[in-house]
N, C-alpha and C positions, 0 to 999 in steps of 0.2 A: 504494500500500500504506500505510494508517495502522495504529495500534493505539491500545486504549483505554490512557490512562491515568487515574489518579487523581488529581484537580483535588487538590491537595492547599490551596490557596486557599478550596476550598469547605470549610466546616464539617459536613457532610452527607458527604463525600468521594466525590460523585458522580463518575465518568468523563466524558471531554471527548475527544472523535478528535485522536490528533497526528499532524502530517505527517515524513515520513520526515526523517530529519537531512541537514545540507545539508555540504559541506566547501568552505573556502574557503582563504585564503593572506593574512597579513601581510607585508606587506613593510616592512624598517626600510631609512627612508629618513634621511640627513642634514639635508632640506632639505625639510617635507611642501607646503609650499606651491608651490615648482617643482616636486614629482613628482606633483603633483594638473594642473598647467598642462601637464605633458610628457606625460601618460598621457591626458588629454582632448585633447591636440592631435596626436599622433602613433599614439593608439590609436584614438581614437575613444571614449574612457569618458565613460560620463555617470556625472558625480558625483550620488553619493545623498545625502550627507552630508558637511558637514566642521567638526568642532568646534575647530581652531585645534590642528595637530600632529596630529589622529588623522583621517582622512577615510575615508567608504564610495564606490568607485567601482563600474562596473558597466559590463563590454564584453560585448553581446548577451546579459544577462540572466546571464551568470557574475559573481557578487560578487567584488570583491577588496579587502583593506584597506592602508594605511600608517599607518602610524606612525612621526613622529619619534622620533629616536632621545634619549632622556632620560639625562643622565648621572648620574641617581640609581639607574638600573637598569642594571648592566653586563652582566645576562644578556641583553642585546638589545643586539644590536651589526648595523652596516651593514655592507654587503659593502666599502664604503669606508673602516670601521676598520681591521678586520681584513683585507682585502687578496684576502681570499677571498668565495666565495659557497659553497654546501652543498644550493642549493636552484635548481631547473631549471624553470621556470613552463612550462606546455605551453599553445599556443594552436591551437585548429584552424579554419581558417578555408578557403572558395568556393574564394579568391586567396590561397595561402601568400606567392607572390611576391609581388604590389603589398602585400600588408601588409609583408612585411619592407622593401622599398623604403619605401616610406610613414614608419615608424619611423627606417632610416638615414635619411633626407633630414630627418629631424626632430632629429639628434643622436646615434641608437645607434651601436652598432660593429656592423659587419655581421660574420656569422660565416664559416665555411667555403664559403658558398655552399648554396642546394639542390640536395637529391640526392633520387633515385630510389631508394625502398629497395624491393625485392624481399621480400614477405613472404607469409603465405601466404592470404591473401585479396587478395592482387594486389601493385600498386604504391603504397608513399607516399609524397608525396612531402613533405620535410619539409627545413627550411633552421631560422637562429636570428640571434638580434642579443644584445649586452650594453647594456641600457636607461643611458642617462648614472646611474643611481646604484646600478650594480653588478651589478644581477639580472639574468640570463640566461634568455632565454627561446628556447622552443624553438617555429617555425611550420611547422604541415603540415595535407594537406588533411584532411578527416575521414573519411576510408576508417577508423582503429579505433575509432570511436565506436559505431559496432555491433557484435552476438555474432557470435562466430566457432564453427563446431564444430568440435570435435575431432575 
């Protein structure tokens, strides 16, 4: 699905097709250059970009970003300042299991375990880890990644 917009670039104000808007995730890290080495080495991300504290990674074609945490901006704070996180990163992957293996054996906290949840397009099964700079993420197969009817 695109839609036209208005090049506003052009002087003429032609239309030009835009592609749908994309949503991705910051993560404020402590330390961007080990959470670029942890996230390529226990995720499997390939780095797009990294300009020195801010980096584009990418695990199977999902973007995601970091950024160091700058002490000229306190409204960005690490899950390692403040103590907390607010934010649940969801992965769905083939093998929930060997990725979350994968990660802990890399340094996360493994979470509760996976489990079987019962829902109404069947079972999913879904487990999690706390990545070493705070963020929690949550791993399960991709049974919700398609429409369900109601």
């Amino acid at each position: 699905m695109t839609e036209e917009l208005k090049d506003r670039s052009a002087p003429s104000g032609d239309t030009v097709s835009a592609s749908p808007p994309v949503i991705s995730v910051m993560l404020i890290v402590q330390d961007a250059d080990a959470a670029v080495a942890w996230y390529k080495t226990a995720l499997g991300a390939t780095e797009l970009w990294d300009l020195g504290g801010v980096a584009g990674l990418e695990i199977s074609g999902a973007a995601f970003f970091l950024h160091e945490v700058n002490p000229e901006n306190p409204t960005e704070t690490s899950p390692g300042q403040v103590g907390v996180t607010s934010t649940r990163i969801e992965m769905f992957a083939d093998d929930p299991d060997t990725f979350i293996e994968r990660a802990v054996a890399a340094g996360a906290i493994a979470g509760a375990g996976i489990e079987d949840h019962h829902v109404p397009w069947g079972t999913h099964r879904q487990g999690g880890f706390t990545d070493p700079f705070g963020h929690k993420w949550s791993v399960g197969d991709k049974s919700p990644l398609g429409p369900f009817p109601r």
